[in-house]
C-alpha positions in Angstrom: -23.1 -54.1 0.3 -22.1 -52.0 3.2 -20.6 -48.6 2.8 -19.9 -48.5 6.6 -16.7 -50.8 6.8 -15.6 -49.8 9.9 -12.7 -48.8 7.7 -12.4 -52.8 6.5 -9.3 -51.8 4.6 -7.1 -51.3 7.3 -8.8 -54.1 9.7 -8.5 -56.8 7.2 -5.6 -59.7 8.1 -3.3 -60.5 5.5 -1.8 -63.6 4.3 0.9 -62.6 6.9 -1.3 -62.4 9.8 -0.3 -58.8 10.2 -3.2 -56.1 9.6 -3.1 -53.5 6.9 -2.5 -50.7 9.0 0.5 -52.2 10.1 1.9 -53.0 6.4 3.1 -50.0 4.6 3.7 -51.8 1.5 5.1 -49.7 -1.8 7.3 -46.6 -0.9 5.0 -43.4 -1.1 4.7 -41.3 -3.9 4.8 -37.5 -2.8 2.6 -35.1 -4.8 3.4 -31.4 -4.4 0.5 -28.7 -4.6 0.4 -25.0 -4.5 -2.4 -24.1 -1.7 -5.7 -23.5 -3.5 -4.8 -25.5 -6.3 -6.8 -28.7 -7.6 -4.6 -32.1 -7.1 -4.7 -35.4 -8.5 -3.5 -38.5 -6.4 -2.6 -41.5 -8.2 -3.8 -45.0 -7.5 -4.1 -47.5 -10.7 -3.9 -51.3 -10.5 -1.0 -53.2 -12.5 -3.1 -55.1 -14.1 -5.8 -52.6 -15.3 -8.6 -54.3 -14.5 -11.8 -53.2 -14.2 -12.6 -52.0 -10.9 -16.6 -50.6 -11.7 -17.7 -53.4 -9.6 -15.1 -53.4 -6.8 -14.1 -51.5 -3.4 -11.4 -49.3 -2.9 -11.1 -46.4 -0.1 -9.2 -43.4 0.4 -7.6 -43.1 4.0 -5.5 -40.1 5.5 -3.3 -40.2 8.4 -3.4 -43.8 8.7 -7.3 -44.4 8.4 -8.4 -41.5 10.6 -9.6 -39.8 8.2 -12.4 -40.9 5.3 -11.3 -39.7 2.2 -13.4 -41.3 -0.3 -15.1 -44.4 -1.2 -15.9 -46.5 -4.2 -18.3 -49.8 -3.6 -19.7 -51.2 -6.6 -21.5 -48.1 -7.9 -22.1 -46.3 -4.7 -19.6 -43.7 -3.4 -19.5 -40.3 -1.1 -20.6 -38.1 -3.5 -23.8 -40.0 -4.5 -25.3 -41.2 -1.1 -22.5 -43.1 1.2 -21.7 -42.1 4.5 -18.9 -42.0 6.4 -16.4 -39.6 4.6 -15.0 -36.8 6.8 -16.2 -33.1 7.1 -13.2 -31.7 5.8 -13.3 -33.6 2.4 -17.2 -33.3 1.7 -18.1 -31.7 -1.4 -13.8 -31.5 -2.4 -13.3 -35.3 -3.7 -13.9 -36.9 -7.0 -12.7 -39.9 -9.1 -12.5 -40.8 -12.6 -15.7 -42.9 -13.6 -14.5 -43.4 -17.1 -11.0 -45.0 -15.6 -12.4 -47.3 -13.5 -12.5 -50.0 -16.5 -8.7 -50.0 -16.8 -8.3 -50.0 -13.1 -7.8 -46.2 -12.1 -8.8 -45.5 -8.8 -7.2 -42.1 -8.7 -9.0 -39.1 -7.0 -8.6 -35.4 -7.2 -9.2 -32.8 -4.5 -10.6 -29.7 -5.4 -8.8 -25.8 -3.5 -6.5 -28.1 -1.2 -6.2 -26.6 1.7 -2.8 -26.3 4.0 -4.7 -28.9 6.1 -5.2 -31.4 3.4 -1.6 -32.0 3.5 -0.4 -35.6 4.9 -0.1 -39.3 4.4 -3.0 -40.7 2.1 -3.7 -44.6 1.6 -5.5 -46.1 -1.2 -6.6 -49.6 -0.4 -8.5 -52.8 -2.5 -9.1 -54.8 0.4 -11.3 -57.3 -1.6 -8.9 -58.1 -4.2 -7.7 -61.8 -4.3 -4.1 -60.3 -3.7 -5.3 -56.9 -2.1 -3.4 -53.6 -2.8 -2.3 -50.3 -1.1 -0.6 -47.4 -2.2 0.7 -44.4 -0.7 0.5 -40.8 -1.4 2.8 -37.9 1.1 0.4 -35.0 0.1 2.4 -31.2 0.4 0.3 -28.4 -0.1 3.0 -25.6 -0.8 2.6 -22.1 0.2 5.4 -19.6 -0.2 4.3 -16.2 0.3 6.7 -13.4 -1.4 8.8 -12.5 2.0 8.0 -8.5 2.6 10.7 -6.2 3.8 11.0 -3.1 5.9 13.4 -0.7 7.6 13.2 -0.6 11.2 15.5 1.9 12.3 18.1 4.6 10.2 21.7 6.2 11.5 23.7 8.0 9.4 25.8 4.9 9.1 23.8 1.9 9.6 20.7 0.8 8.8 18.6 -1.9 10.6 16.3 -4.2 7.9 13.5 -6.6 8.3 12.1 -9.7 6.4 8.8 -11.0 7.5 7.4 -14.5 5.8 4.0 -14.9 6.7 2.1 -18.6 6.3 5.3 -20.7 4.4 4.8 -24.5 4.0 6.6 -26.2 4.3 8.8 -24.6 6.7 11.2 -22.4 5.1 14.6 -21.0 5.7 14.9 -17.6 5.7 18.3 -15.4 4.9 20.0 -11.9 4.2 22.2 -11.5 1.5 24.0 -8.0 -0.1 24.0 -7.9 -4.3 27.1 -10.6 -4.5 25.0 -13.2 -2.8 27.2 -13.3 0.3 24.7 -14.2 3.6 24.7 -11.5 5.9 25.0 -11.8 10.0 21.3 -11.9 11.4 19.7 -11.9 14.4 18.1 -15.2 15.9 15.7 -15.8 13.8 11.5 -16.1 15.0 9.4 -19.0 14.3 5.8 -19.5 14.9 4.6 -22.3 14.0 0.4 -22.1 12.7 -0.5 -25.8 12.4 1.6 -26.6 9.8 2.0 -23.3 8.5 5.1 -21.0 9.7 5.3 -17.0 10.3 9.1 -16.0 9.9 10.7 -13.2 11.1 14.8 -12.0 10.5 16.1 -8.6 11.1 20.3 -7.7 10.0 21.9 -4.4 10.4 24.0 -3.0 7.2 26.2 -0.3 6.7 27.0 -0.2 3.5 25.2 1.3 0.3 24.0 -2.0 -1.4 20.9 -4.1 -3.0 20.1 -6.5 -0.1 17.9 -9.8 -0.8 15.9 -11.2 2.1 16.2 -15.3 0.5 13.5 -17.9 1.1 14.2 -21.4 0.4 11.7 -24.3 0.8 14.4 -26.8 0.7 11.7 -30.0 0.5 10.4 -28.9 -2.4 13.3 -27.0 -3.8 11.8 -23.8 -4.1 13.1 -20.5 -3.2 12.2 -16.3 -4.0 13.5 -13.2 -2.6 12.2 -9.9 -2.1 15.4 -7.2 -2.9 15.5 -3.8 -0.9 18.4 -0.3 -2.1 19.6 1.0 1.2 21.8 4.3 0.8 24.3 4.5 4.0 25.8 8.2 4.4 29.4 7.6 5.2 31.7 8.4 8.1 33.3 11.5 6.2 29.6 12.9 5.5 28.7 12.3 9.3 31.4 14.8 10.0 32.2 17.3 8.4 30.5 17.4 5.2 27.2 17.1 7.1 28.0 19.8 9.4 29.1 22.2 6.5 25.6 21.1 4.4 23.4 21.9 7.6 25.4 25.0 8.4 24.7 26.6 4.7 20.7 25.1 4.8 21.0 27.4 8.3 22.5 30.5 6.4 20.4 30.3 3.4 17.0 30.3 5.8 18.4 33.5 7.5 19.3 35.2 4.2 15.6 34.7 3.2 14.1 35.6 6.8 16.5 38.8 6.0 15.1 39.5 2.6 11.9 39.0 3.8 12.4 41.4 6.3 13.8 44.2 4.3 11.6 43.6 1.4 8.7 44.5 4.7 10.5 47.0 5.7 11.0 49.5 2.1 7.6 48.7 1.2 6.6 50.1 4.3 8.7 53.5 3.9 7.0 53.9 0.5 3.6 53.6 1.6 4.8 56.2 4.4 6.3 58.4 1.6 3.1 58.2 -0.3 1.0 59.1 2.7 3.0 61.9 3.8 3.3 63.8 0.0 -0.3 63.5 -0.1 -0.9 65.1 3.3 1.4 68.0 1.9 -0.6 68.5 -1.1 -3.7 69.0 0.6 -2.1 71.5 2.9 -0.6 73.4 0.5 -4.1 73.6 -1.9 -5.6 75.0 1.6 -3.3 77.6 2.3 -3.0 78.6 -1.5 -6.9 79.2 -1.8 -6.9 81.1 1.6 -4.5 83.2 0.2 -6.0 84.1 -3.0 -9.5 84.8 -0.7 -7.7 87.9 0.5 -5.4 89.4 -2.8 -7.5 88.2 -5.6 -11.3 88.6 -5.2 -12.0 86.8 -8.8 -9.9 83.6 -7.4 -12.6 83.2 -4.7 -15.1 81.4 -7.1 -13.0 78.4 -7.7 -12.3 78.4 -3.7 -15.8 79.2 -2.0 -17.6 77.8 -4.1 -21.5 78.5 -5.0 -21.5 81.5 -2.6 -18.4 83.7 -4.2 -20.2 83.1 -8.0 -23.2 84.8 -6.4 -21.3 87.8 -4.4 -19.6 88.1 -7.9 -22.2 87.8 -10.0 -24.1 91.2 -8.0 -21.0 93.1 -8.7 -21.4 92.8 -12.0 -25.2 93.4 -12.2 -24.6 97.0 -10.3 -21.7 98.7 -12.1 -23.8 99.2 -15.3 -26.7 100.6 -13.8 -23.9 102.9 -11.7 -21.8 103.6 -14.7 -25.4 104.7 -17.0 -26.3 106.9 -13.9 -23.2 108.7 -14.3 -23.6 109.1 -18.2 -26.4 111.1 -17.4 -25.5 113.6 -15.5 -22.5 114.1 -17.5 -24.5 114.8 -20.2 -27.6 116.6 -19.0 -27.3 120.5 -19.9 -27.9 122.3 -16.2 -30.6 124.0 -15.1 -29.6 127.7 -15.8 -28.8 126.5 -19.4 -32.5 125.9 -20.1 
């Protein structure tokens, strides 16, 4: 038993004389598959034999590639050599379905690369058998939508599809699902993979709908944007009257501002000035009392006219006794 056939399957003549990788035998069954996704392709025999002790082989891209292989026990997974680097570790078959012929495989996170033209091959049948399998690993990203530039009556949109598979057409349409004139539209092709990009200028107030349609698969989704055009009539003269009364309510609040400054300042000057008068006046008013009403110096001078005062008093009894005396002594010539 060898594993390595040199890829037997599509080297072996047929009855016709032609090789296999000439024939394409039964039309091809295409399988779709979102990208990341586990897949199944198909491969059973008519007569649901039991292929446990046969070869069969997985091809892709007419035998470049090896998918998988099945000899009699021995595959890729458990020891044979020869599959290819981007399927190791991703590819298994149904052991329990080999007795009623099932040769069927599944791939495991397909990848947008895994998409393509897969062969499964008995080469060692009496009558030997190929099927084919068209692969499409589907991606179709949400389209996202921007605004590129505004006017007051026009407004210039974006869609931008990043990584579609298949390759997807890409349109603008308002709320009644009439297609809008577009700019040419950019392609970039990434290896089987497509980055889209359409801009469309509106002016009108609408729900817009950038469309994406994967025709091959019949798929499509939309991403919806609300644009809000201001008018011609706005853009002149209702615009010019709303800016000119935003203008005249800032100046009527700089004003208040300013005037609301300004009184506060004359009653702080008011204040200042009625206090400056008081203290003058309680100046002059104890200066005045110093000179017509000796008994109104104590509150004024203080510590000083209490003690002047206080000697004043303490001498006019002993001078008022002294007096008493004499007034009442009998005189000399009396005695």
């Amino acid at each position: 038993m060898k594993l390595q056939l040199d890829l037997l399957c599509f080297c072996l003549l047929c009855f016709t004389g032609k090789t296999l990788c000439d024939e394409k035998g039964p039309a091809a069954i295409k399988v779709l598959v979102s990208e990341g996704s586990d897949v199944t392709l198909p491969c059973s025999l008519s007569t649901k034999e039991n292929i446990e002790q046969k070869l069969f082989v997985w091809m892709k891209d007419d035998g470049m590639m090896g998918v998988f292989m099945y000899d009699e026990g021995l595959h890729y997974n458990n020891g044979g050599s020869g599959q290819d680097e981007q399927f190791k570790g991703r590819v298994f078959h149904f052991q329990d379905e080999l007795k009623h012929g099932n040769a069927s495989i599944i791939i495991r996170n397909t990848k947008m690369a895994d998409s393509g033209d897969y062969t499964c091959f008995f080469p060692l049948l009496q009558t030997p058998q190929i099927f084919h399998i068209d692969l499409v690993v589907v991606s179709s990203p949400k389209p996202s939508v921007t605004v590129l530039n505004v006017k007051l009556d026009w407004m210039q949109l974006q869609c931008v599809v990043r990584g579609a598979s298949p390759k997807s057409k890409v349109e603008w349409k308002d709320s009644d699902g009439n297609i809008l004139p577009a700019e040419e539209t950019q392609v970039t092709d990434r290896g089987g993979s497509y980055d889209i990009i359409l801009q469309t200028s509106v002016t009108k107030t609408d729900r817009y709908h950038c469309v994406v349609t994967q025709e091959e698969i019949n798929h499509q989704i939309h991403t919806e944007i609300p644009v809000y055009i201001i008018d011609e009539t706005w853009s002149n003269g209702n615009v010019a009257c709303l800016v000119a009364g935003v203008i005249l309510v800032l100046l009527w609040g700089c004003y208040s501002l300013f005037l609301c400054h300004h009184r506060c300042r004359e009653r702080q000057q008011q204040k200042f000035e009625h206090l400056m008068n008081s203290n003058v006046q309680h100046i002059a008013g104890c200066g005045t009392r110093t000179q017509t009403e000796p008994e109104g110096l104590q509150s004024c001078s203080g510590s000083e006219g209490s003690e002047t005062a206080e000697r004043e008093e303490e001498q006019q009894p002993l001078n008022t006794g002294a007096h008493d005396s004499q007034a009442t002594a009998p005189p000399d010539s009396m005695l």
